[in-house]
C-alpha positions in Angstrom: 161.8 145.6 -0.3 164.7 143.4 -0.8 167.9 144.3 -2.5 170.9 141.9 -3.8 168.7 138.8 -4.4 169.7 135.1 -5.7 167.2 133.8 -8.0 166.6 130.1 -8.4 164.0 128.8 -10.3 162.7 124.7 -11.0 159.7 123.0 -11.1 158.4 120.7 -7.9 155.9 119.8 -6.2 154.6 122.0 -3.6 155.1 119.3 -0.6 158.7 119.4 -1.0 159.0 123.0 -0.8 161.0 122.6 2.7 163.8 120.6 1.3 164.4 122.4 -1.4 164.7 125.0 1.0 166.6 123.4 3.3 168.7 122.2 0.3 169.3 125.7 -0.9 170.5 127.3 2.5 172.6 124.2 2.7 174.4 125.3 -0.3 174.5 128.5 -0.6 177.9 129.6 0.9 179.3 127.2 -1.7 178.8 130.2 -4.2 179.9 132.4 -2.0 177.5 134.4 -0.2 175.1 134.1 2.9 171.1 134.3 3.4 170.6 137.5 5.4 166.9 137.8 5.1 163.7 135.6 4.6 163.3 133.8 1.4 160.8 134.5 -0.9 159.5 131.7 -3.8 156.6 133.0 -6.5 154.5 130.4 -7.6 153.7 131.2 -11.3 150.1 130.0 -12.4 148.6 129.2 -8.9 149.6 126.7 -5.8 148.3 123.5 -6.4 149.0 120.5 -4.1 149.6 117.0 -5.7 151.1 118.1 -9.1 154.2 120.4 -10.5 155.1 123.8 -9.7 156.9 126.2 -11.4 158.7 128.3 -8.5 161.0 130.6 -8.5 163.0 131.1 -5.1 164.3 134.5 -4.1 166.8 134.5 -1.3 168.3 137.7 -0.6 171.7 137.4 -0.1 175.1 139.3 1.4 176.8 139.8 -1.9 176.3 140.5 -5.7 176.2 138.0 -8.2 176.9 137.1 -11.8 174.3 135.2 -13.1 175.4 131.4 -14.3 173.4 128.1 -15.1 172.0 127.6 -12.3 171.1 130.7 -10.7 169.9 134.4 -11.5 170.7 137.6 -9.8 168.2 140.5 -9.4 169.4 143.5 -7.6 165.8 144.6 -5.9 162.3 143.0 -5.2 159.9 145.5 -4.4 155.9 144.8 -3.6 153.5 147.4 -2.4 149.6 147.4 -2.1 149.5 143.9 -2.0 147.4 141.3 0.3 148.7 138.7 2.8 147.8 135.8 4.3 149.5 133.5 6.9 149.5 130.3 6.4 150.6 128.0 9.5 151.0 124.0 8.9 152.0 121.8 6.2 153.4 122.9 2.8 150.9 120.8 1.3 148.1 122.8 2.5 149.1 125.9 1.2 146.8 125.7 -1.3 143.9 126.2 0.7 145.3 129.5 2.5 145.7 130.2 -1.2 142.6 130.0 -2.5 141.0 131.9 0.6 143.0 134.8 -0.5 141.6 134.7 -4.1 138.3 134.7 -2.6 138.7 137.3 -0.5 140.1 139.7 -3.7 137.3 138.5 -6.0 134.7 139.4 -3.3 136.2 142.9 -2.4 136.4 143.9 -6.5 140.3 143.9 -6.5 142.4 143.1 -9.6 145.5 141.3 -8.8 148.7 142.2 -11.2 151.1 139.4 -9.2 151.3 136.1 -8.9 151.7 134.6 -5.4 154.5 135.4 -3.4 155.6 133.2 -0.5 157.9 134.7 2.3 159.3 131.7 4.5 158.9 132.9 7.9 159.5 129.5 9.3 160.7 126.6 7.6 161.0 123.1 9.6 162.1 120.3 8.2 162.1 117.9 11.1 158.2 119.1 11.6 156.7 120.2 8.5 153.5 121.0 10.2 155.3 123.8 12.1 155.8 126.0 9.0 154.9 129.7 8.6 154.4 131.3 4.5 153.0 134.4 4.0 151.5 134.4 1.5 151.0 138.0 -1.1 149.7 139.2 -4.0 150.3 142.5 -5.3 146.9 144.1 -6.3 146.0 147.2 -8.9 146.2 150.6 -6.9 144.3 151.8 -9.8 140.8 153.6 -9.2 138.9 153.4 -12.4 
């Protein structure tokens, strides 16, 4: 789990994920804190390559926040029983590391109660290709 995290959310397309990124961690000490984990960004209704993205970044950070116009402040993020996958290469693609992970909860009978969570484990914006998101969804613990 993450406590003390900056929330920041927009609408792009998945291909630019890096500079936003990049963009972000540019900027952040102008508000006054520091990154001091790996950032997390949910994409709400699916990842789809090629069109808009609502996504909402979570960067933990060194510091609490008052919330403003631009950004949010939650104080904890907190997952458990979720699935993961990695995803290595080009933001683009992460669609298709994506939908593999749906298939493999609607073949195993599990009922998702997240959307997709992305943890940046690498983020290159000189190579894009190089990138590393895990990618989780939280799933029903529920035995009915």
């Amino acid at each position: 789990f993450y406590e003390n995290l900056l929330s920041y959310k927009t609408i792009i397309e998945i291909e630019n994920i890096f500079e936003v990124i990049g963009y972000i961690l540019k900027n952040i000490d102008k508000i006054g804190v520091q990154k001091i984990n790996k950032m997390i960004f949910c994409m709400y209704g699916g990842i789809y390559s090629g069109k808009k993205n609502e996504i909402e970044f979570l960067i933990p950070v060194d510091n609490t926040l008052t919330d403003n116009d631009y950004f949010s402040f939650k104080p904890i993020f907190k997952m458990i029983n979720a699935v993961k996958i990695r995803h290595e290469g080009l933001p683009k693609d992460l669609h298709i590391s994506y939908d593999l992970l749906i298939d493999y909860i609607k073949k195993n009978g599990y009922k998702p109660i997240t959307p997709a969570y992305c943890m940046v484990v690498r983020c290159d914006n000189e190579i894009p290709s190089n990138g590393i998101i895990d990618i989780y969804i939280g799933l029903n613990s529920n035995i009915l």
